[in-house]
Structure formats: C-alpha cells, structure tokens
N, C-alpha and C positions, 0 to 999 in steps of 0.2 A: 604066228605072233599076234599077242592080242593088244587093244588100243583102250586102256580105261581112262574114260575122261568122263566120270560119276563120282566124285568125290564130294560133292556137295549132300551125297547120300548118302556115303561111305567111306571112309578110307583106309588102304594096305594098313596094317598093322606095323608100327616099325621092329626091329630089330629089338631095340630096348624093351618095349612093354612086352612082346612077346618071353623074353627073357626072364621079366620079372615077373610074369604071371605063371610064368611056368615053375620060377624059383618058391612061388606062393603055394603053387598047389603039390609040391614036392619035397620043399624041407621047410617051409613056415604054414602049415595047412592047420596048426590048433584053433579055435574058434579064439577072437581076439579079445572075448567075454570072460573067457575062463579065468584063472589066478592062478595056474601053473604056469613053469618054463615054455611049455610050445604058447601056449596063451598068448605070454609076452611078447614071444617076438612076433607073432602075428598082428599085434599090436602097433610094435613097433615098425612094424610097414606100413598100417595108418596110418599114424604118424608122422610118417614123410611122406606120404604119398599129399594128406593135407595141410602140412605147411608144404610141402614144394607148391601145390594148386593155389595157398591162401599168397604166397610171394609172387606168382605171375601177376596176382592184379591186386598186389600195393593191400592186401589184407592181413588180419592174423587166422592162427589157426583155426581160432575160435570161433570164426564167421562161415567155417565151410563144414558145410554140412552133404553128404556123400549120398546119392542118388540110385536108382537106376537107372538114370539116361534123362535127358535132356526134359523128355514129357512128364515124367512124375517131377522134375523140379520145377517144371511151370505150373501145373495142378497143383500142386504143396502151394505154391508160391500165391497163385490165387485164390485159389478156394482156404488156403488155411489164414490170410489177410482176412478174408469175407468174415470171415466165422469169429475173427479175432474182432473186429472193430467195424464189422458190418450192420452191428445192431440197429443205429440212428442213421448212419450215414449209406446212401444204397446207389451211388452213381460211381461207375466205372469207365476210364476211357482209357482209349485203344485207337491203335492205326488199323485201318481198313485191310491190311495184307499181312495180319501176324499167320504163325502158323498152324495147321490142325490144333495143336493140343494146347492154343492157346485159344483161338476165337471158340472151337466144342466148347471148352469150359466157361468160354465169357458166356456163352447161347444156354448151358446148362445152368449159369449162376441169373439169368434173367428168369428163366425159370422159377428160381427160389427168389424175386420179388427185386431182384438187382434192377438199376435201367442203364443201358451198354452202350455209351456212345462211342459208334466208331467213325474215327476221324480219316478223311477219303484225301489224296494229293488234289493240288489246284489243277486248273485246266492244263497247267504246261506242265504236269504229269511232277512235279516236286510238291515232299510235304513242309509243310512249312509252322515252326517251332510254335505261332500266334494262334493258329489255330486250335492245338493244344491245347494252351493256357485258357483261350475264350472258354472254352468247354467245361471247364473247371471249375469249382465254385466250393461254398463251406459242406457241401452235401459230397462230394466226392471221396471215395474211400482210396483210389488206388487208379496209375495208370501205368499201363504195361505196354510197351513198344520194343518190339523188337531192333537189335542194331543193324543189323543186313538181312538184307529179305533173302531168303533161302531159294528163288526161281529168279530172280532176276540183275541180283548184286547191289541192288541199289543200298545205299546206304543212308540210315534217316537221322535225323536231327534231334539224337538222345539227348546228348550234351547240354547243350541249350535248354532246349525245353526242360528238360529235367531241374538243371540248375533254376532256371526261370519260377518254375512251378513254385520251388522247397524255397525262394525267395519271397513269394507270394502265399502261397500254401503250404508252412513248413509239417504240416498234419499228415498230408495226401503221402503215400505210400506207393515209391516209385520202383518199377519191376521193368527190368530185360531179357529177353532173349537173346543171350549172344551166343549161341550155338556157331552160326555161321562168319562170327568176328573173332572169335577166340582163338588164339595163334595163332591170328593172320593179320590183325590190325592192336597195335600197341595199346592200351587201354586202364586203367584204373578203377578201380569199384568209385574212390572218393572225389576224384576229377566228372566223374559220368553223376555224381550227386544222385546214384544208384542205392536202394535200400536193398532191393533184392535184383540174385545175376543169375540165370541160369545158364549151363555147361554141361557142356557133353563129351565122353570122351572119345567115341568112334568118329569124330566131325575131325580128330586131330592125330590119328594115327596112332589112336590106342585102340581098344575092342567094346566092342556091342557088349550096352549092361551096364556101364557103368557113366555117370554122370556126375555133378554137385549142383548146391545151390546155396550163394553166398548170400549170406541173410547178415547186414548190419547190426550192431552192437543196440540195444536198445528195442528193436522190431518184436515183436510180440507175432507167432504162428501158431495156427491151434492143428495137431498136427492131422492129417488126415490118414496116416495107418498106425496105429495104435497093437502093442503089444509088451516087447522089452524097453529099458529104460537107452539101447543105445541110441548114438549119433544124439546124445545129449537129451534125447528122449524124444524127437521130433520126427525120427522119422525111425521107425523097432523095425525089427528083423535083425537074424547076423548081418552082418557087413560081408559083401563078397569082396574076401582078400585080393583072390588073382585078380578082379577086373579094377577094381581101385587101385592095384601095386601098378599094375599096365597103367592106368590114366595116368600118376605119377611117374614112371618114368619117361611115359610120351611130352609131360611136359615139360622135364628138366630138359628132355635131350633137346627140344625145339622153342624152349622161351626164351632162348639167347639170339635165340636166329631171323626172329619176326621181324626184321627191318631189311633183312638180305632177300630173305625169302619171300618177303611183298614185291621186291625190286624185281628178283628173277619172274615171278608170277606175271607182275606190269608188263613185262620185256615179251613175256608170251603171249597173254593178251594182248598188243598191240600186234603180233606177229601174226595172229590167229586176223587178226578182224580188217586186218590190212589185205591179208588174201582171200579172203570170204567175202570182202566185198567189191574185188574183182568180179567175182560169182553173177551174172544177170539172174536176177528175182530173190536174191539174197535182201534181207530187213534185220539191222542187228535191233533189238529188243533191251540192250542194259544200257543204261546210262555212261557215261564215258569217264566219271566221275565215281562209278560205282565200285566196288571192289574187282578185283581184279582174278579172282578166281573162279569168278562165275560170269558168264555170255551165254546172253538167250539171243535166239535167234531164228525165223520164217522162212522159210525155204519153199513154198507152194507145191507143197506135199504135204498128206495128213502123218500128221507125228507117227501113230502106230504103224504105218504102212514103213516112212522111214527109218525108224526105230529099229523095226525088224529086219530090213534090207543093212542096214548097218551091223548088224547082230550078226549077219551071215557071214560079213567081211571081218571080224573077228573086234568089232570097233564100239564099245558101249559106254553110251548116254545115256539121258531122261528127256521126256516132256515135260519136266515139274519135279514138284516136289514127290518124294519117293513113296511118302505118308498117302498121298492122294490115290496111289492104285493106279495111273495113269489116269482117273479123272482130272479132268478141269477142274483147281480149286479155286478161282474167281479173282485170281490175284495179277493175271496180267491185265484182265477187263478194269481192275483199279486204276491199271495206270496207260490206260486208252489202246490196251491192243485187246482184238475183239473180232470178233468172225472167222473166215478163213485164216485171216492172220495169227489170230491165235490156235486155230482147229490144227497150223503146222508150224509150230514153237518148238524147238530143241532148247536143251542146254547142255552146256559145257560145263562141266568146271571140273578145274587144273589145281595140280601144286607144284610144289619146285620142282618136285620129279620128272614132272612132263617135259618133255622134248618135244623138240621142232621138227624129228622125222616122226613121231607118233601124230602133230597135229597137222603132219604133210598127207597121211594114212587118212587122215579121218578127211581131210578137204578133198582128197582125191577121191575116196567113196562117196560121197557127199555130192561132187560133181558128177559120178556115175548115176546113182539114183536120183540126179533127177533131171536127168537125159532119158532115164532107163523106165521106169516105175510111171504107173496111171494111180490118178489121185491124188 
C-alpha cells in the first residue's frame, strides 16, 4: 500500500478528465483550427472546457486563454505586461516567496532594465497588504503575488492589496498565481481586483500540460510565442484538446465542492498536526491560518535522508516545492525558518481523498525514522 501526500506537486487524475481526454484523443482528435466536422467538435470541447474554467472564477469566456501549465501563464503574464507597457514605466513588485517561474522571470526581466521590488513578511513572519502599496508609485508597471505559497500554505493578502492598489493606482497591472488556491479556496477574478490569474490544471486533478491564464477585458499582452492566430492569437500553437477537455472536466466535477472539500481538508489538517505534535522535536512550519492542504514541518533529520526512508515505507512527500529539484528555494528562510531547521522541512499536502489511516501510515513512519536514521 502506498501513502501519497505530494499533491501540492501533483495530483491523481480524476476519473472525469481522464474520461474526457481520452474521449479527445479518440473520437474529437480533429485539430480545432480546421473548418470540417471533426474540426468542430474538437472545437467544441474548447469551448466548454473554457467557459466551464471562465464560470469557476465569476469570468467569461473570453477572459481564458489556455496554457501549458501554470509556468508559461505566469511568463505570458509577465513578460507579455513588460513588453506591453514596459516602455516608460520599469518598476515591478512582488512578494519575496513567489514561485520558480515567477521570481526566474522577475531576475530575467531586471535583466532587460526592469527594477524588481520584492516585498519580504514582517518580523512576525505575516505579509502585510501596506507594504505593498508603499512600494508602489506612478513608475510601477505590474505586481504579481501569489495567493498560497506552494511550500508552506500560507496564504497572502491579495485581496486587499490588490483592491487597495487599483484604488490608488488604477494603471498598475495586477497578476496571480493561484495555482495552489484554485479549487481549493472559493475565489473571483473581480472580488481579487485581479487583471491577470494564472491556473493550472494538474494542481487539481486534471493532467500535466495543460493550464489557463485569465487576462481581463481591456489588458493589453504582447504575446510571447508567436505563430498561428489561435487562443485569440496570444498565445499560437494547436491547442491540446485531451489535456484542456481533462482541465474542464476536473473542474466541473470539483467547482461545486470547494467549500465541503476545504472543511474535509481542515478536519485533516487538524488531525495531522494534532498528532505530530505529540512527536518530541516535531516544528510545524505553516501557519495555522494557512490553507489547509498544505503542512510543512522539521523533524531533525535532513529532508533527503528522510524523504528516502519514507520512500522505502511506501509513503511520498516533498522537501519543497517540486520545481526546486529538492533544492532549497529560499522561501522558508522568508519566513524565519533557517538552518537546520529548514535543512529538515517536510511537507504534506492532502485533499479530500486522504484518510486518517494513510496520515496514521506516514506519522507512524515518521516516528520510526527518526528513532531509526542518523542525520
């Protein structure tokens, strides 16, 4: 029997998307460009796959524009801003713990003459919406903060800020990451005073490959792959049917559910962190406050050592984020864990699926290794 609790990396496929990616690549497989019958209906599974995407978050269809996954819609999303309205205005800000393929591209757009402020939590380890704003000013093009940090569940103070900003700066050009909030915390494009939203669809039990990025009505992108006129011409290439039919069904079957599925999640989390911290030398690492699918946490043991000893028990996690290779990508040291205590950082994260004897499996290994293991 095996224990996945990596879902912050990945997740199972459900039933649905598998269904309709296979219905994609077996009787709607014409390229959805064409102007014959198979054309059409291939077509037509766009279609729904981008209004069912553009209806989770209160949008129309028109605002979703279809990805590869989550990293090309934060690269579109910033660099095709930059190139759009980067000319005069060259200051970008950003929370200090976004993820890979957003801080590379910030590091890569300072490069090209950008200056990248990134905004770090107060000492009591919260970030705080004023900070933000201070940062701000008529030189700013765009600031992009993710809604849950992907290693530790925290969750940051979009709303606000955002709102705040486009009150003060209604120019500034506001970007998300909700990869790790989508389908799991209820949400709006026009409540988040969001211009742009990036999505992903393996984050929510659809398949690797396919993502969106919902771009406001008015937003101006300059696109950055260039070819055919689709996806409204922002972003060319065919569209991959099966992995877009898959995102869409993953989110019909699960946008009704996200207030059940938060609670059952909650109920585990609490379950998990209640007996792990029975554990002596146990340090939970997420905020209490944070979402609930995700729990980092210090064991005094180095990650790779336990990682592996876990791996043999049939029971897999991460140190971090998945993108990092098992490096340290500097985002618990954000928020004051550092040294050995970060050198032996797990995380967890769960969905409704998980069970209480799977997270009985992983606390009882967990107690072995590190009675068992040097290091």
């Amino acid at each position: 029997m095996s224990v996945y609790l990596d879902n912050a990396a990945t997740t199972k496929p459900c039933a649905e998307a598998v269904d309709a990616a296979l219905k994609a690549m077996t009787e709607n497989y014409g390229n959805p460009s064409s102007l014959h019958r198979a054309g059409l209906d291939a077509q037509l599974m766009l279609d729904s796959a981008r209004k069912t995407t553009a209806d989770s978050i209160g949008a129309e269809s028109t605002n979703i524009i279809f990805t590869s996954g989550a990293t090309e819609s934060n690269n579109l999303a910033i660099r095709g801003i930059c190139q759009a309205y980067g000319k005069r205005k060259k200051k970008i800000i950003a929370s200090s713990v976004e993820h890979a393929s957003v801080d590379e591209t910030l590091s890569d757009m300072e490069k090209n003459g950008f200056e990248v402020i990134r905004i770090s939590p107060r000492d009591d380890g919260n970030f705080c919406a004023e900070d933000f704003i201070k940062a701000c000013d008529e030189n700013t093009v765009l600031i992009t903060m993710m809604y849950v940090n992907n290693e530790t569940g925290y969750i940051l103070p979009v709303q606000e800020t955002f709102s705040r900003i486009k009150r003060r700066f209604p120019d500034i050009v506001t970007h998300t990451d909700c990869v790790q909030a989508y389908m799991k915390i209820n949400f709006r494009a026009s409540k988040l005073s969001a211009d742009l939203i990036s999505l992903s669809g393996h984050k929510i039990h659809a398949v690797k490959g396919a993502g969106a990025l919902y771009i406001r009505k008015g937003i101006r992108i300059i696109p950055i792959i260039t070819g055919g006129k689709q996806e409204k011409g922002i972003r060319s290439g065919t569209e991959s049917v099966p992995l877009i039919a898959a995102f869409g069904a993953a989110v019909e079957r699960f946008s009704k559910d996200i207030e059940s599925r938060y609670e059952r999640v909650s109920e585990l989390k609490k379950y998990l962190t209640e007996k792990i911290s029975e554990i002596h030398g146990i340090e939970i690492n997420s905020p209490e406050s944070g979402s609930p699918y995700i729990v980092n946490i210090s064991q005094g043991k180095r990650s790779e050592i336990m990682l592996h000893y876990l791996e043999s028990r049939g029971i897999y996690i991460s140190s971090g984020s998945a993108c990092s290779k098992g490096q340290q990508s500097g985002v618990l040291g954000q928020f004051g864990i550092t040294g050995k205590r970060a050198d032996c950082a797990l995380r967890i994260s769960m969905t409704a699926e998980t069970t209480e004897n799977e997270l009985d499996e992983f606390i009882n290994a967990l107690k072995d290794g590190m009675e068992n293991l040097r290091g």
